[in-house]
C-alpha positions as CSV (number, residue, x, y, z in Angstrom):
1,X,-19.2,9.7,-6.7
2,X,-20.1,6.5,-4.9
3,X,-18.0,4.0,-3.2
4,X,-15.8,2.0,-5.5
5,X,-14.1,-1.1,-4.1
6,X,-12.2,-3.6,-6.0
7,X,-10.3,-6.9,-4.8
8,X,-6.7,-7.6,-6.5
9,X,-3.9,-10.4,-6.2
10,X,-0.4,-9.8,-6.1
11,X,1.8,-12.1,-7.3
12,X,4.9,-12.5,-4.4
13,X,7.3,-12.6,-7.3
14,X,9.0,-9.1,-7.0
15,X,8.8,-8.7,-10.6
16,X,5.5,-9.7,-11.1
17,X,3.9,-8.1,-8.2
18,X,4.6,-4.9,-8.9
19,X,3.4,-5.0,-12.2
20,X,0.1,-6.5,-11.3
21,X,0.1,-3.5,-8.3
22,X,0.1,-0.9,-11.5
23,X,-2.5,-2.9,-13.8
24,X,-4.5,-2.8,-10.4
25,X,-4.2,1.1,-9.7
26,X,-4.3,2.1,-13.6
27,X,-7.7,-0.1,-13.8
28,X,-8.9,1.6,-10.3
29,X,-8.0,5.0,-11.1
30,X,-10.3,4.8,-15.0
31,X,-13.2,4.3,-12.6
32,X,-12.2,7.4,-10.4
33,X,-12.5,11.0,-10.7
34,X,-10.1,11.4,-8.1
35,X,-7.4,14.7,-9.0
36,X,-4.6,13.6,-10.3
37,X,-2.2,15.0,-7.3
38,X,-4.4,12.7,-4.9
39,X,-4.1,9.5,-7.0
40,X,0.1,10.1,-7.1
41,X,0.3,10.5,-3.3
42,X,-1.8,7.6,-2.9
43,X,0.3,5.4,-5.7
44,X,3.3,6.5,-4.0
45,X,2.3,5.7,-0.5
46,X,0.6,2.1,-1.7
47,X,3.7,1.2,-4.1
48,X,6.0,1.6,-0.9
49,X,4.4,-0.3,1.4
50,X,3.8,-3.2,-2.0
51,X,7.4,-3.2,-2.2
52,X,8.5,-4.0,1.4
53,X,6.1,-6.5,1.5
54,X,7.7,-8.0,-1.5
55,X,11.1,-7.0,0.0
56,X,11.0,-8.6,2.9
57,X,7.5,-10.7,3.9
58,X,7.4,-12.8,1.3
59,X,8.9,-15.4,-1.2
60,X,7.8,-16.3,-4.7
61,X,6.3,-19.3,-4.1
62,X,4.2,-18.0,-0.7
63,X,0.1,-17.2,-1.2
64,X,-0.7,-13.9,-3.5
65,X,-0.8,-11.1,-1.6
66,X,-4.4,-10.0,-1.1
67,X,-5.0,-6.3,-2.0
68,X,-8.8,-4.4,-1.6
69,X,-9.0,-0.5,-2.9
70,X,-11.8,1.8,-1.8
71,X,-12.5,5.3,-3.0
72,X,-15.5,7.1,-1.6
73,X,-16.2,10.4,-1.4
74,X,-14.5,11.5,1.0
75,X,-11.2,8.7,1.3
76,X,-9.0,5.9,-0.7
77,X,-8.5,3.5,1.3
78,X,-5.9,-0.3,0.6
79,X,-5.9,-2.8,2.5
80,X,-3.3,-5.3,2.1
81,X,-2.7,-9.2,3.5
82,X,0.2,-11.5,3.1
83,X,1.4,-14.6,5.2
84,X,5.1,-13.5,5.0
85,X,7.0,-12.8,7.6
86,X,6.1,-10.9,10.6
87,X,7.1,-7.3,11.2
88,X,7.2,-4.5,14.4
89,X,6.0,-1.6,13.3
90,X,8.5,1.1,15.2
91,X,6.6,2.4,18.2
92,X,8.4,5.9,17.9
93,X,7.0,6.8,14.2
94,X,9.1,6.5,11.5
95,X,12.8,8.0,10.7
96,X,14.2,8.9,7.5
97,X,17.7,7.5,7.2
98,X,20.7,9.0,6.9
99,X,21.2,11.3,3.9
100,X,23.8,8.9,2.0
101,X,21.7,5.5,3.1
102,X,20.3,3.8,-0.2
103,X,17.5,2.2,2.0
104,X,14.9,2.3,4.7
105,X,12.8,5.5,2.8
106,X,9.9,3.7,2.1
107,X,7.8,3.3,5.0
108,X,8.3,7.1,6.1
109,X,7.4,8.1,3.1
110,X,4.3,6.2,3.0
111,X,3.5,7.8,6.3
112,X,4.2,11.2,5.9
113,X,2.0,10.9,2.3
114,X,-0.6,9.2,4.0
115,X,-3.7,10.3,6.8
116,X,-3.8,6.6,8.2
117,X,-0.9,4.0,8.0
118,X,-1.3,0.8,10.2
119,X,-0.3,-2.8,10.7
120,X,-1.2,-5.3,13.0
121,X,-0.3,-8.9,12.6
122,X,-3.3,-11.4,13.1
123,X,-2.6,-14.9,13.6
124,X,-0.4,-15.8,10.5
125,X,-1.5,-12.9,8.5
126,X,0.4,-9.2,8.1
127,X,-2.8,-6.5,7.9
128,X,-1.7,-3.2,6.3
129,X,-4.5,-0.2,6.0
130,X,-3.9,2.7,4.2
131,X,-5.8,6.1,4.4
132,X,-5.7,9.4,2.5
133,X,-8.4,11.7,2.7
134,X,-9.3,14.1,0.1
135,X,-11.9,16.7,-0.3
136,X,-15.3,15.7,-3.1
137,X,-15.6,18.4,-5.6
């Protein structure tokens, strides 16, 4: 397999944005021949880290989210950028929250699932990159 790469918008609309996130990865995937196991890790990871950004960077009404998926042989990589608001990433990892909490999963999830999870914020832009490596069969 050779490197696939394809450029997405996300609508900032909650509703909308997460729809478009699974037309993406549904499109992605049928040019794939990543194992099924690898593609749900990597959904799971992706869709958490989609849904704070709608959660709480940005507001229908603010630019589409720009999202870009790679597969090579070796990785899947997304890279997401938004002009929402700006965020600390915890410099200690990430912390499940308490067992009866209804929030604040998602980004240890996404971590945990994941080989490389970063953000950085340049200028008026939030950068996310997401890595999970996986063997070619």
């Amino acid at each position: 397999m050779d490197r696939i790469e394809h450029n997405y918008e996300l609508s900032p609309v909650p509703e909308e944005g997460v729809a478009q996130l699974h037309a993406a990865l549904v499109a992605f995937w049928a040019n794939t021949d990543i194992a099924p196991d690898i593609q749900i890790r990597f959904t799971i990871a992706l869709a958490e880290v989609v849904a704070n950004i709608l959660q709480h960077a940005v507001v229908p009404g603010d630019a589409p989210i720009k999202l870009r998926l790679r597969c090579t042989p070796t990785s899947l990589e997304a890279r997401l950028v938004d002009k929402g608001r700006s965020w600390t990433m915890p410099t200690t990892g990430f912390t499940l929250p308490a067992d009866h909490a209804e929030r604040g999963r998602g980004l240890a999830i996404a971590n945990a699932v994941l080989d490389t999870l970063q953000y950085r914020r340049f200028r008026d832009l939030n950068c996310w990159r997401l890595v999970l490596l996986h063997r070619a069969d």
